[in-house]
Legacy VTK file of the C-alpha trace (Angstrom):
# vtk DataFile Version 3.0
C-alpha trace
ASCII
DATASET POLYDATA
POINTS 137 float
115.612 62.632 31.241
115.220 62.971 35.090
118.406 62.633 36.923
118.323 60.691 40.035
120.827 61.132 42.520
121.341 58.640 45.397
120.959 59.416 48.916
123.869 58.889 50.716
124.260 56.841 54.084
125.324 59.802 55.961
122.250 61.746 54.843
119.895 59.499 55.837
121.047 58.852 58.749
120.856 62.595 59.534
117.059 62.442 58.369
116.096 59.809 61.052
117.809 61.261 63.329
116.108 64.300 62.645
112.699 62.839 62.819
114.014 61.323 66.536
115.247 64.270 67.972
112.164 66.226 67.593
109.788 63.816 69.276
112.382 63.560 71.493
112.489 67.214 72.288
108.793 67.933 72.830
108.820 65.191 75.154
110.948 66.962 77.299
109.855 69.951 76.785
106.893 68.239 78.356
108.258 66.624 80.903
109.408 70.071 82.330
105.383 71.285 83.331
103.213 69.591 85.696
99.766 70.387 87.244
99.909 73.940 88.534
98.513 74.206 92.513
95.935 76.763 93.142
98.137 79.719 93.584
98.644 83.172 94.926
97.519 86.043 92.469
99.486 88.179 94.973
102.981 89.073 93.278
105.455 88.965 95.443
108.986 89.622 95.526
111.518 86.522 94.023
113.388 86.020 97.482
110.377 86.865 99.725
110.654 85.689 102.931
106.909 84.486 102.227
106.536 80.352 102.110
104.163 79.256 99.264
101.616 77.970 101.487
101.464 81.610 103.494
101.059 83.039 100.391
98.393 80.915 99.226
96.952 81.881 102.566
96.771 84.903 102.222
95.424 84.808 98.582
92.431 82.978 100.494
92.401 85.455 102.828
91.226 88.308 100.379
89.214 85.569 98.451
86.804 84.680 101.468
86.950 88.120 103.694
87.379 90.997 101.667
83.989 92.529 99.425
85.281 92.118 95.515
83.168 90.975 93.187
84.624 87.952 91.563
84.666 89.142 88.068
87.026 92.262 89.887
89.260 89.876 91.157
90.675 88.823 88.428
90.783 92.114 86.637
93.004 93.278 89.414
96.132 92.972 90.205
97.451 92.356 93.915
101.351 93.490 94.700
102.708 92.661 97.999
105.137 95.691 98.844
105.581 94.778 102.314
105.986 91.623 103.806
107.897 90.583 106.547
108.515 87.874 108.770
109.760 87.476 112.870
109.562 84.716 115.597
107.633 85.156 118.210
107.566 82.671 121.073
108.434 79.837 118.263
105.638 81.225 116.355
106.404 82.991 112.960
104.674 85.899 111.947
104.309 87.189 108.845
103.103 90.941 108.331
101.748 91.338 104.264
101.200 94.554 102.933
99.518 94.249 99.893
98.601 96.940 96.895
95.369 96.261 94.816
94.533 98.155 91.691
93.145 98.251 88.052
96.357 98.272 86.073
94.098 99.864 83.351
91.891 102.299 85.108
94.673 104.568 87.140
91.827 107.174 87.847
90.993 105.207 91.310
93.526 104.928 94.104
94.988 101.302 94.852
93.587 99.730 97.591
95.546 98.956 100.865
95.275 95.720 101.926
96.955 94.653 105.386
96.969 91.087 107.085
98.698 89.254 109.616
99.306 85.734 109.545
100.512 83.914 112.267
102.266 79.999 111.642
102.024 78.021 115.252
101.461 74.549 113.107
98.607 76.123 111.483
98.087 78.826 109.693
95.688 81.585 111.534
94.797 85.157 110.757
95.113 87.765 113.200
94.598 91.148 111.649
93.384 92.231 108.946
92.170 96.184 107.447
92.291 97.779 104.278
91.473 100.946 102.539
88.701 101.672 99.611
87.273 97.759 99.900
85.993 96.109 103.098
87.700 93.189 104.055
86.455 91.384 107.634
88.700 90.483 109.893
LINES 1 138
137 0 1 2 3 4 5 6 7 8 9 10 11 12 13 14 15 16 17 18 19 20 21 22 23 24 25 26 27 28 29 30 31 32 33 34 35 36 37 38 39 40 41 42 43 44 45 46 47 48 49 50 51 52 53 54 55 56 57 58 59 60 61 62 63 64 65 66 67 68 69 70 71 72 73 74 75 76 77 78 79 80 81 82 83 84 85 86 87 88 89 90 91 92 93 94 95 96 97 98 99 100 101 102 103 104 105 106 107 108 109 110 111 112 113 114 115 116 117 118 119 120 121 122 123 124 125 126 127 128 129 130 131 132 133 134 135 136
């Protein structure tokens, strides 16, 4: 004889609210991501003194100017140990000191990548060198 046992109001109330709340959550969870920009792959530091868009910049910068082979971009990995920022005649200029290496093949030193961007409005560079890749200035 099969014993049926009734649900009680309480309990099904906590079912549908179960079956709410995780819709509910996922939409949020959602709602938190949007459409990333085209970023910097150059880490920098959390508190840089940096703005995104120099950043992105400068990401360019080594993009378009400097001789890696696309594939090799994106097996390295770029660290920016050095940046800085001062006025100038109300222009701000950022110094970026960047290190670029093979975080898997530590046989080769990192490359040294320097630039210097200047903000006046627009974004210009004004120097650039580096070590063990050519970059054009």
């Amino acid at each position: 004889m099969d014993i049926i046992v009734p649900f009680s109001a309480a309990r099904r109330a906590a079912e549908v609210a179960a079956r709410l709340a995780v819709p509910a959550l996922i939409l949020c969870a959602l709602a938190g991501f949007r459409a990333a920009p085209v970023e910097s792959r150059i880490l920098f530091v959390a508190n840089t003194v940096v703005p995104r868009p120099v950043q992105d910049f400068a990401w360019r910068v080594i993009e378009t100017r400097c001789n890696y082979q696309s594939q090799e971009r994106w097996q390295r990995s770029f660290w920016a140990y050095d940046a800085r920022a001062r006025r100038v005649e109300g222009d701000t200029v950022y110094s970026i000191e960047i290190l670029s290496d093979l975080p898997w093949k530590k046989t080769e030193p990192p490359a040294v990548i320097a630039m210097t961007i200047v903000d006046d409005g627009r974004l210009r560079l004004t120097a650039l060198t580096s070590s063990f890749i050519t970059c054009v200035d």
